[in-house]
C-alpha positions in Angstrom: 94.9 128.9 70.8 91.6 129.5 68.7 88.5 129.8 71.4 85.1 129.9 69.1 82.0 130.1 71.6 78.3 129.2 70.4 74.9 129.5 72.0 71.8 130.4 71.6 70.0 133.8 71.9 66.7 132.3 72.5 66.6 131.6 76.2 66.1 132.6 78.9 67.6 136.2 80.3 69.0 134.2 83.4 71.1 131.9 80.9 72.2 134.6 78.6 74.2 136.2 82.1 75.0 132.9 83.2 76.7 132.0 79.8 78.1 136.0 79.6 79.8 135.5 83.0 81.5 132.2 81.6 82.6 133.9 78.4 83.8 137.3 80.2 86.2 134.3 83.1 86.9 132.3 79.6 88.8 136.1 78.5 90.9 136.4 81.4 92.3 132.4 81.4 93.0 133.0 78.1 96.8 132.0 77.1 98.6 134.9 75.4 98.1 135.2 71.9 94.4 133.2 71.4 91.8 134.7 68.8 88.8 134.8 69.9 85.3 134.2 68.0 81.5 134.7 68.7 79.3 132.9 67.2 74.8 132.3 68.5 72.4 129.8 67.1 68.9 129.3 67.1 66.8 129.7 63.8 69.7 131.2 61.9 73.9 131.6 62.5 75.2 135.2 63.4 78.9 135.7 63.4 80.4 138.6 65.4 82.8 140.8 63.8 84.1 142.5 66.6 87.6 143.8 65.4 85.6 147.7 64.3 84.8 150.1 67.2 80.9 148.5 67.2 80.7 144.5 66.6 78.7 143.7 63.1 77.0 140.5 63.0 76.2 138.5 60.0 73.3 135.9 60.2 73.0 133.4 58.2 69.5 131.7 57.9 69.1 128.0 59.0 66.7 126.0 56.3 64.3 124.1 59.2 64.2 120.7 57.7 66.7 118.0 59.1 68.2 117.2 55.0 69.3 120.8 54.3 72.3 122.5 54.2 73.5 126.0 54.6 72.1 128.2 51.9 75.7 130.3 52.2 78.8 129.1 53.2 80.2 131.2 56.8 83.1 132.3 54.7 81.2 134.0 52.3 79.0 135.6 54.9 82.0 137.0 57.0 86.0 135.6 56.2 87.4 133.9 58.9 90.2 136.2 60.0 87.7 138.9 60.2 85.6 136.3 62.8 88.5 135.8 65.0 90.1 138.4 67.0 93.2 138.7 68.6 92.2 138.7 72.5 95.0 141.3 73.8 94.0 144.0 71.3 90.1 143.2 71.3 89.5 142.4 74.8 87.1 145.3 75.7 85.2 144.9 72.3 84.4 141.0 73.2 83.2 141.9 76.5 80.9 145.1 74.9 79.5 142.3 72.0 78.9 140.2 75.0 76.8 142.8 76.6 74.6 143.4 73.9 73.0 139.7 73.5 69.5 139.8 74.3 67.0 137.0 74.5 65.5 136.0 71.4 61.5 136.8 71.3 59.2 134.6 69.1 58.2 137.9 67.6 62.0 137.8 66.2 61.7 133.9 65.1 58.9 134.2 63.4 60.5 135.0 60.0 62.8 132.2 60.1 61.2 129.8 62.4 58.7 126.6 61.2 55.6 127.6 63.0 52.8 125.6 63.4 49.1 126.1 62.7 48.2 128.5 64.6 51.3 130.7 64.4 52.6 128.8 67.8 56.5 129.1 67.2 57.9 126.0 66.8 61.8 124.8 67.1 64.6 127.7 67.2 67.8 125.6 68.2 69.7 125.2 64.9 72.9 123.2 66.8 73.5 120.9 64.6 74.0 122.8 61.2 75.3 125.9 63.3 78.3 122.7 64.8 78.6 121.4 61.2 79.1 124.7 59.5 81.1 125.9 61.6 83.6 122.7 62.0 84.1 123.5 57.9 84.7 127.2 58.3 87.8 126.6 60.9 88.7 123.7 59.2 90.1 125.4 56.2 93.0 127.7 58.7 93.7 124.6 60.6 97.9 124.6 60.7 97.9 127.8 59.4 95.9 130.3 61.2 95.6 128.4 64.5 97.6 125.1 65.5 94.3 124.3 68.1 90.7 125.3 67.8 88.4 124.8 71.0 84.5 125.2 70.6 82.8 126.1 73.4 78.8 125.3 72.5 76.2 126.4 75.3 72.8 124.9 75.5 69.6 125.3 77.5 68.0 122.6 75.3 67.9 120.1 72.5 68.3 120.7 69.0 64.8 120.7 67.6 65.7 122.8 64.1 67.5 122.1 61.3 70.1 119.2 60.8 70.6 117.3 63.6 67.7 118.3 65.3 66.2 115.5 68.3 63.2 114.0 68.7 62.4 114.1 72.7 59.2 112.5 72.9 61.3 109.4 73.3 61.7 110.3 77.2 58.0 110.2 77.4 57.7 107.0 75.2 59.7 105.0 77.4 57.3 104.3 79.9 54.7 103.6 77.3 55.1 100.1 76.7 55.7 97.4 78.9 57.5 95.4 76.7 60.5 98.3 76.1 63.3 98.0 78.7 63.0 101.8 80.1 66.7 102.0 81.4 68.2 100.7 77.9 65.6 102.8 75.4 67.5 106.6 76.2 71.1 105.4 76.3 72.2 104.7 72.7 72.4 108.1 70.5 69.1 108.2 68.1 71.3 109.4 64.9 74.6 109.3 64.0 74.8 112.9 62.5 76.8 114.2 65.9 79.3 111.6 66.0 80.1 112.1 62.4 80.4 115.5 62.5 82.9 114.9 65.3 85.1 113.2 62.6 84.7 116.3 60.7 85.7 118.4 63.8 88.5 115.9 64.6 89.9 116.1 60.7 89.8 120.2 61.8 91.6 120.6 64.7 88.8 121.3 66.7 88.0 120.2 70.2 84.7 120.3 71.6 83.3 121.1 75.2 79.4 121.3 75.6 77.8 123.1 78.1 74.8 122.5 79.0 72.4 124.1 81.4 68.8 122.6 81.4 66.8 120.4 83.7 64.7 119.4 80.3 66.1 116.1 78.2 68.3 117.1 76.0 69.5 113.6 74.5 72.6 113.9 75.5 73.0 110.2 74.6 73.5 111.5 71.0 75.6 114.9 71.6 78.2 113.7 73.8 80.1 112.5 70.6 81.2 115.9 70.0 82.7 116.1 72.9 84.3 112.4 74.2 85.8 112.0 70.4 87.3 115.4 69.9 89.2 114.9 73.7 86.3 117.7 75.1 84.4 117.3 78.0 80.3 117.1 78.7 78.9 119.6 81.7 75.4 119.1 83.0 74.2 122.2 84.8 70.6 121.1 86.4 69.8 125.3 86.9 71.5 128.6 86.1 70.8 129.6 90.1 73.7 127.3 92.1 75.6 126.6 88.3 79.5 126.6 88.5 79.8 127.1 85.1 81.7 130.2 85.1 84.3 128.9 87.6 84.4 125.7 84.8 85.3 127.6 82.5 88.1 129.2 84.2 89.9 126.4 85.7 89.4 124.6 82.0 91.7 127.1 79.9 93.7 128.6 83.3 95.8 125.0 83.2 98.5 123.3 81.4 97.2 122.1 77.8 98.6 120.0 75.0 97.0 119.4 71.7 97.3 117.5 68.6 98.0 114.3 70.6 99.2 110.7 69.0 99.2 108.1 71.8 100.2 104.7 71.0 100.3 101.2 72.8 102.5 98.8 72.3 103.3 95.3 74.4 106.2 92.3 74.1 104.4 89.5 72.4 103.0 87.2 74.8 100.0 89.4 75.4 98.9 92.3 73.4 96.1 95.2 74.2 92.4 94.5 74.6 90.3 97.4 75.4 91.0 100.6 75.4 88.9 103.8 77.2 89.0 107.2 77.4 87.7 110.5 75.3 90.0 109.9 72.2 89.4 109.3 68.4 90.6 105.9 67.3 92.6 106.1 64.3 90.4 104.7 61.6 93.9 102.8 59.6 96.4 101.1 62.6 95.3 99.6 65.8 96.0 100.6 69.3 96.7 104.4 68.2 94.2 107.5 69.3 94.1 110.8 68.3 93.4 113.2 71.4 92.6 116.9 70.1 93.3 118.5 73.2 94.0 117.2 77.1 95.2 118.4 80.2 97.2 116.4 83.1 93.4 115.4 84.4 93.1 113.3 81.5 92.9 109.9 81.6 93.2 106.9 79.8 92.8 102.9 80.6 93.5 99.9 78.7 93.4 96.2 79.3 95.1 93.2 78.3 95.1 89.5 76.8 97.3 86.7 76.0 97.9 86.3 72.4 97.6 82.9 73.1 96.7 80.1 75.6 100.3 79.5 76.8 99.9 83.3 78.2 103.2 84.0 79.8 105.7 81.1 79.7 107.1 79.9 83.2 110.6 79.2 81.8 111.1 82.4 79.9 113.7 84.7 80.9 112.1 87.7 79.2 109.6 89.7 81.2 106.2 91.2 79.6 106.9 94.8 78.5 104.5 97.8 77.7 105.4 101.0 75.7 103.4 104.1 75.9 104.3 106.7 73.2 102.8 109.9 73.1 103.2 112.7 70.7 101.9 116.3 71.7 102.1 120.1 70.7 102.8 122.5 73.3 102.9 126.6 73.5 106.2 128.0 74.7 106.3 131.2 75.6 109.8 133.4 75.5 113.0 131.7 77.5 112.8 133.2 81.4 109.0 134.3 81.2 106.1 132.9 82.5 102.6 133.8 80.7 101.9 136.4 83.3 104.9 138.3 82.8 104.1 138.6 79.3 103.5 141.8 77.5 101.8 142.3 74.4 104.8 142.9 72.7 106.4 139.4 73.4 103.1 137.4 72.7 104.1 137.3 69.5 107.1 135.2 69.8 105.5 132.2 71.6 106.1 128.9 69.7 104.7 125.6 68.9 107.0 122.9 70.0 106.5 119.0 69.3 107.4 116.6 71.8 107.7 112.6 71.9 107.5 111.0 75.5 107.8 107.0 75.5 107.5 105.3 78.9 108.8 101.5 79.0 107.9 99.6 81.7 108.7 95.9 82.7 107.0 94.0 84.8 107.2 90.7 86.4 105.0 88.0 86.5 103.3 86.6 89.2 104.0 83.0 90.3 100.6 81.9 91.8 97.3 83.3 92.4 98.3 84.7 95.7 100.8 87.0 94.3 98.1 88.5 92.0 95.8 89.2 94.7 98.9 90.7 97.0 99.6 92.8 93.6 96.0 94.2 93.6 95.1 97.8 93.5 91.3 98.2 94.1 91.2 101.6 93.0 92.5 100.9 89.4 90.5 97.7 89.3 87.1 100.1 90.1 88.0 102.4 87.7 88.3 99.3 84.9 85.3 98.2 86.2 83.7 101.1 85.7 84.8 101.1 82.4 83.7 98.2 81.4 79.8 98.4 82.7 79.3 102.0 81.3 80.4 99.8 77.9 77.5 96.8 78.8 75.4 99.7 79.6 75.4 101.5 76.4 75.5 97.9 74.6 72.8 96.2 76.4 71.3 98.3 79.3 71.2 99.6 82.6 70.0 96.0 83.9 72.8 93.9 81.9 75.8 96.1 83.4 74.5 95.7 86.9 74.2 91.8 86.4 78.2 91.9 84.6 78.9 93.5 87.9 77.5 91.0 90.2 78.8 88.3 88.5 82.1 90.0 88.3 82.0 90.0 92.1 80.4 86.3 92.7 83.6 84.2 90.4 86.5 86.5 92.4 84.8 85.9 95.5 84.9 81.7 94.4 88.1 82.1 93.1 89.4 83.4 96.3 88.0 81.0 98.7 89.3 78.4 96.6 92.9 79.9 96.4 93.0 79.9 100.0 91.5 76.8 100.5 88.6 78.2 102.7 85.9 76.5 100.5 86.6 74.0 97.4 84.8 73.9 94.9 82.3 70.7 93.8 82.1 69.9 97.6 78.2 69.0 97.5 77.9 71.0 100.7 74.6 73.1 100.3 75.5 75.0 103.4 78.6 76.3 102.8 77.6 80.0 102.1 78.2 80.5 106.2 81.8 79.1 105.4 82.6 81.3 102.8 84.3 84.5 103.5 82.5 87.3 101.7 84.7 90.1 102.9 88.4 88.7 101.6 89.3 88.8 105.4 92.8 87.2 104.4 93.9 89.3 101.6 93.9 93.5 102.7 93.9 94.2 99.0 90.8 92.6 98.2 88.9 93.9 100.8 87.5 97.1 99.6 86.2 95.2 96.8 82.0 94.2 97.9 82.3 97.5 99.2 83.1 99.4 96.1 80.9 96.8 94.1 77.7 97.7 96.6 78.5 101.7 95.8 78.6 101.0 92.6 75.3 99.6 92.1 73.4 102.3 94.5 75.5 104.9 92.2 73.0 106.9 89.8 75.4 105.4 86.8 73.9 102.1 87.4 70.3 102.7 89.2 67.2 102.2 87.4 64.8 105.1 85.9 62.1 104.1 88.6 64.0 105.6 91.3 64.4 109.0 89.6 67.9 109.2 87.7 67.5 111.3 84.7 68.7 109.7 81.2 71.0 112.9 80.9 72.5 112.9 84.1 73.6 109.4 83.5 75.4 109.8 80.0 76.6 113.4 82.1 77.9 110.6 84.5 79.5 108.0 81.9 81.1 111.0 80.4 82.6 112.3 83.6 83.6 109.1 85.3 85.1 107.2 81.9 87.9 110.4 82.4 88.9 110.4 85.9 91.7 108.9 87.7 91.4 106.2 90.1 91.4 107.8 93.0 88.9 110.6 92.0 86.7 108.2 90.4 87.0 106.1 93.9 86.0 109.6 95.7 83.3 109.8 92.7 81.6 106.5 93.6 82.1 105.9 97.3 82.6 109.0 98.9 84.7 110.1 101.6 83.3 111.3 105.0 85.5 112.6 107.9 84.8 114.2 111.0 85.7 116.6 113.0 85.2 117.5 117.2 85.6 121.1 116.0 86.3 122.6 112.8 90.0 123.0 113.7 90.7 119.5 114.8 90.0 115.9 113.0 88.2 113.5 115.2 88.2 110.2 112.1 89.5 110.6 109.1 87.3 107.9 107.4 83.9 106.6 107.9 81.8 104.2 106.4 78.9 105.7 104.8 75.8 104.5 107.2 73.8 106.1 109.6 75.4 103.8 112.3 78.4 105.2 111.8 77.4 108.8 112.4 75.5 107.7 115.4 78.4 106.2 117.2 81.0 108.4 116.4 79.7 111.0 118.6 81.3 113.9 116.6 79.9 116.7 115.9 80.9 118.0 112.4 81.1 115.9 109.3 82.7 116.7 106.0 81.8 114.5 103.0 83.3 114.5 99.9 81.8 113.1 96.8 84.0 114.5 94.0 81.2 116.9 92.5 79.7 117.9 95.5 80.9 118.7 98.9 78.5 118.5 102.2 79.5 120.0 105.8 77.1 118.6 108.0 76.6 119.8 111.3 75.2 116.9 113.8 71.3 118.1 115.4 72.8 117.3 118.8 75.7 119.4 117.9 76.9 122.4 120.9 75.1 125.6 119.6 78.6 126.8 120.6 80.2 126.0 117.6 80.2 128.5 114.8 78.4 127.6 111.9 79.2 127.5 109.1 82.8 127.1 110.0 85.0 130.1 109.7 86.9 131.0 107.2 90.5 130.3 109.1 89.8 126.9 110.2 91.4 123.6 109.2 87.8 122.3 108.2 87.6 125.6 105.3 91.4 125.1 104.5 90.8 121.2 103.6 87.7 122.7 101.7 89.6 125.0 99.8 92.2 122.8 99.1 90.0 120.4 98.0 88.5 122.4 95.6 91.7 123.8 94.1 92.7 119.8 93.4 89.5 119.1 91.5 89.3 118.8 87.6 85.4 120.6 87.7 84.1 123.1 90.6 82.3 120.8 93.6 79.3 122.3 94.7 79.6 123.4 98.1 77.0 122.5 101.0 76.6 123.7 104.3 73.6 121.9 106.3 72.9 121.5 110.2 70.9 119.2 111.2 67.4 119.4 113.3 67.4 123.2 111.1 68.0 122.3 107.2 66.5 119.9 105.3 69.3 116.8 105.6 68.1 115.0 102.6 71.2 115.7 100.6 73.2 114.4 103.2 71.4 111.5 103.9 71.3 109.7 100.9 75.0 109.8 100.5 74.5 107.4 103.4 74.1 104.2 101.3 75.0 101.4 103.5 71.5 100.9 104.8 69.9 101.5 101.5 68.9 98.5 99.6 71.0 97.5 96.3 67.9 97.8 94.3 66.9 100.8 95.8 63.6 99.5 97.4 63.8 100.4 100.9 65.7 101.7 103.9 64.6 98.5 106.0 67.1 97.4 108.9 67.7 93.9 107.3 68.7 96.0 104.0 72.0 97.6 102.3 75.4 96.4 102.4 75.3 93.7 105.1 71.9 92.0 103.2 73.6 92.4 100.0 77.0 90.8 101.2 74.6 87.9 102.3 73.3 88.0 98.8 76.2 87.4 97.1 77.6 84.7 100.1 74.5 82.4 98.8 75.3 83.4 95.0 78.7 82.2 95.3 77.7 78.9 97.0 75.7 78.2 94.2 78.7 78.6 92.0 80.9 76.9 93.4 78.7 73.6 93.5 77.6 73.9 90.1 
C-alpha cells in the first residue's frame, strides 16, 4: 500500500503534534511493504525526499487565484519514486522529517501569500490545487508502482487559496435574510471542483480520508466528496485537546483491507434495484455497479427495491424473487504460514496481490398478506434505510423537508397497521378515533420500536434545526458517518444504549429508556451510556461515597468499556461524570424522552409521550381523509 499524508504547516503548534502523533501511530499500523510519502500545503506544495540521511524538500509555489494551475508539474519538482519511501528501510527518517515541521509564520507567507492592503496576510491553505496535483502525480504509477494509494489530508481550516479555495461568509449569511431557509443554505457543496477531482482520484487509485480538526466552518458540505466517492472516510475533531485522532488512525490501517472493489447488484425480474447508498463511485457506463477504492469489513452498503411493474410478485408463480451480490476485490497476501507480524524484512518482498470474486445468491420468499410483512420486519435495518433516505431529502430539499418525509413516513405505517389489524378502518367519519388508534404497534413486537426510533431520530443533531446550536459541519460529519454504519451501530448511533449497574462489577438493567424517569426509579447507582461516538459513566448524586470512582480498572463496568471500544469502527470518546460534583450536562441531554421533538422545551407535557399524541391525531386525520 501507498500512504501519502498532506497538511498544512501553517497552524497552530498544538495541531502540528496532534497531526505528528497520528503520522508517527499511522508508521507502526503500516502493512509490510507500504511506501510512504510526505507531502504540506498552505501557500505553496513541499515534497519530502526523505530516502538521503537528512529529508530535502521541494516546494512548489501555489498561484493564489482560484483559475490557475500549477506553475510545475510535482514530477518535475521531485520524481515520484524519490517521494515515496519504502517504510521498513526509512522508518527512522519519516519520523526525523516529522520532527522538523514547524508552524508556518506570516513572516514566511508573505512571499507567496495574497496579502491585503495593509500587508494583513491573507489565505495560506492551498488544498485544493495541493489535492489536484497531487491525484495527477500518483496517478501516473497507479498498477505499477502501487496497486492502492491512500491520502491522508489534515486540516485545521478551509481552503481559502488557490483552486478550490471556499468562500465562508456563507455561514454568516445564513441568518441574514429571512426569506433563506437557514438549515437548507450550508448543506449542498458551493462548487463542484472537489467532487470532480474525486473522479480524478478515483481514475488513480487513490482513496481519500480527511481529517479535520477545527471548531471553525470548514464547508465540509463541499469536501466530503473526496472522501465518500473515493470509499474514504470524513473525521470531525472539534479540538486538538480531547481529539482521538491518533488512535483513528491506527485502528484505520491496523485492520483487514481490500481495494480496487467492483460490486454489483443484480435481482430475478419481477422487481429490480432502486436506490443505492453508501461511500462508492457509481460507474458512469452500466447501472447498479460501484467502484469502491478501498473498504474494510465496517463498510457498509444498502440498497432498496421496486417492482418492475404493477403485477409486482405474481401469486401463482412458482419462482421465488432472487438477489445476487458480486463483489470483486484485491487483497495483500503475505508468504504461506506467516502472519504480518512474523514478517522480516527479507520476506516483505514476496507478498502478493490476489484477485478475488465472491457472489452471494439469496432467495427469498414472499409474503402472503400484510401480516407476514410486519412479522418479517427488522427495525434496525428499516432505521438504517430510513436514515438513508432523509440525509438524501436533506441534501435535496433541507433540514425541514427530511423531518416532514419522516413524519409522514411514520403517520401512513401507523394507518396502515391499524387498518391491517382491523383496530381502526379507514373512511369511518369518526373524528374521535385518535383515542382508538394504537400508536405504539402493541400487537406486532416488530413494529414497536418504530415511534421510538422515529422520535430519536428527529431530536438527533442529523435532523435538528441550526437554532438550537448544531453546526453545518458537524452535520455533513454526521451524514458521512451514519450513511456507512451497520444497523446496529447506527441503532447505537441514534438511540443510545444506557445500562446500569448496582456496582461496577454487577449489572442491575441492561436497557433503559432514555428519560429522566427512568433514572429516577431505577434506583441504581452507576450508569453506562453508549452513544457510538461517545461513551458516558455516570455516577448517580445520591450514589454511596463508598463506591470507587471512577471504576477500577478490573471491573466488569471497564471490561464492557474496553470491549466496547475495541468493537467500534472510530475511537468513542470516553466520559466519566458523577453527579451533584461534575457538570451533568453531557449526560443529560442524551436523556431525550422528555425533550420536545422540536427542541423547544423540557416541559412535563413534552417529548416522546406528547409526540406519540401528535402523531395519534395526524393519523386520524389520515385515515378520514
Amino acid at each position: 500500500m501507498l500512504l501519502v499524508t498532506t497538511f498544512q504547516p501553517a497552524a497552530s503548534e498544538e495541531f502540528l503534534e496532534l497531526t505528528k502523533s497520528a503520522l508517527l501511530a499511522a508508521l507502526e499500523a503500516l502493512s509490510p511493504g507500504s511506501l510512504f510519502g510526505l507531502a504540506t500545503f498552505s501557500h505553496k506544495i513541499g515534497l519530502y525526499d526523505v530516502q538521503g540521511p537528512i529529508p530535502v524538500v521541494k516546494n512548489v509555489f501555489i498561484p493564489p487565484d482560484a483559475e490557475s494551475s500549477l506553475p510545475l508539474e510535482l514530477e518535475d519538482a521531485m520524481p515520484l519514486l524519490q517521494f515515496l519511501a519504502p517504510v521498513e528501510t526509512c522508518k527512522d527518517r519519516i519520523a526525523a522529517a516529522l520532527e522538523t515541521l514547524r508552524p508556518i509564520t506570516s513572516w514566511g507567507r508573505s512571499s507567496g501569500a495574497a496579502q491585503g492592503m495593509d500587508g494583513v496576510l491573507m489565505g495560506g491553505r492551498g488544498f485544493g490545487t495541493a489535492m489536484e496535483a497531487l491525484f495527477n502525480y500518483l496517478g501516473s504509477e497507479f498498477g505499477s508502482t502501487f496497486a492502492l494509494a491512500r491520502v491522508f489530508a489534515f486540516l485545521s481550516g478551509p481552503p481559502d487559496y488557490g483552486r478550490g479555495q471556499l468562500d465562508t461568509s456563507r455561514y454568516g449569511e445564513q441568518y441574514a435574510s429571512k426569506r433563506v431557509d437557514a438549515d437548507r443554505a450550508l448543506l449542498p457543496e458551493q462548487t463542484p471542483f472537489y467532487k470532480d477531482i474525486a473522479a480524478i482520484a478515483v481514475q488513480s487509485g487513490v482513496c481519500v480520508d480527511v481529517f479535520a480538526v477545527t471548531n471553525e466552518y470548514t464547508d465540509l458540505a463541499s469536501l466530503k466528496f473526496l472522501s465518500i466517492e473515493s470509499g474514504g472516510s470524513l473525521f470531525l475533531y472539534s479540538s486538538t485537546d480531547d481529539s482521538t485522532l491518533p488512535q483513528d488512525m491506527f485502528r484505520m490501517l491496523n485492520r483487514p483491507y481490500a481495494f480496487n472493489c467492483v460490486l454489483r447488484l443484480r435481482t430475478s425480474t419481477e422487481f429490480k434495484p432502486g436506490n443505492s447508498f453508501g461511500h462508492f463511485f457509481p460507474d458512469p457506463q452500466y447501472e447498479n455497479i460501484q467502484h469502491i477504492i478501498c473498504c474494510d469489513s465496517y463498510a457498509t452498503y444498502a440498497y432498496d427495491f421496486e417492482f418492475a411493474d404493477n403485477t409486482g410478485f405474481a401469486k401463482h408463480s412458482g419462482d421465488q424473487p432472487v438477489v445476487q451480490i458480486a463483489f470483486q476485490y484485491t487483497v495483500v497476501v503475505p508468504p504461506e504460514g506467516l502472519s504480518n507480524s512474523e514478517m522480516s524484512s527479507s520476506s516483505r518482498d514476496k507478498h502478493t496481490l490476489q484477485r478475488r470474486l465472491r457472489i452471494k445468491t439469496m432467495q427469498f420468499g414472499t409474503a402472503k398478506n400484510i401480516n407476514e410483512i410486519y412479522d418479517s420486519v427488522d427495525h434496525e435495518v428499516v432505521l438504517s434505510l430510513l436514515v438513508h433516505k432523509v440525509i438524501v431529502a436533506s441534501l435535496e430539499n433541507g433540514v425541514r423537508e427530511g423531518r416532514a418525509l419522516l413524519d409522514d413516513w411514520l403517520v401512513i405505517l401507523t394507518a396502515q397497521y391499524n387498518d391491517a389489524f382491523q383496530l381502526v378502518p379507514y373512511k369511518n367519519g369518526n373524528k374521535s378515533i385518535s383515542s382508538q388508534i394504537d400508536i405504539t404497534f402493541s400487537q406486532c413486537p416488530q413494529l414497536e420500536p418504530l415511534p421510538r426510533l422515529v422520535f430519536a431520530l428527529l431530536r438527533n443533531p442529523l435532523l435538528r434545526f441550526h437554532e438550537e446550536g448544531v453546526h453545518p459541519d458537524y452535520r455533513i460529519y454526521l451524514q458521512c458517518l451514519f450513511s456507512v454504519l451497520e444497523p446496529s451501530s447506527l441503532h447505537c448511533g441514534i438511540y443510545p444504549t444506557l445500562m446500569s449497574y448496582s456496582t461496577p462489577d454487577q449489572v442491575a438493567y441492561p436497557r433503559h429508556s432514555l428519560s429522566r424517569a427512568a433514572l429516577m426509579t431505577s434506583g441504581s447507582p452507576i450508569f453506562f451510556l453508549d452513544a457510538y461516538t461517545t461513551l458516558i459513566v455516570f455516577y448517580s448524586s445520591t450514589a454511596d461515597p463508598s463506591i470507587p470512582f471512577p471504576p477500577p480498572q478490573e471491573c466488569l463496568l471497564r471490561k464492557t468499556i474496553n470491549q466496547v471500544k475495541q468493537e467500534r469502527s472510530i475511537t468513542p470518546k470516553l466520559m466519566f461524570i458523577r453527579g451533584g460534583h461534575d457538570d451533568a450536562t453531557a449526560f443529560e441531554n442524551y436523556l431525550i424522552e422528555e425533550q420536545d421533538v422540536d427542541g423547544s422545551g423540557f416541559a412535563s407535557a413534552m417529548g416522546f409521550v406528547s409526540f406519540l399524541d401528535d402523531i395519534s391525531q395526524s393519523v386520524a386525520e389520515y385515515m378520514n381523509t
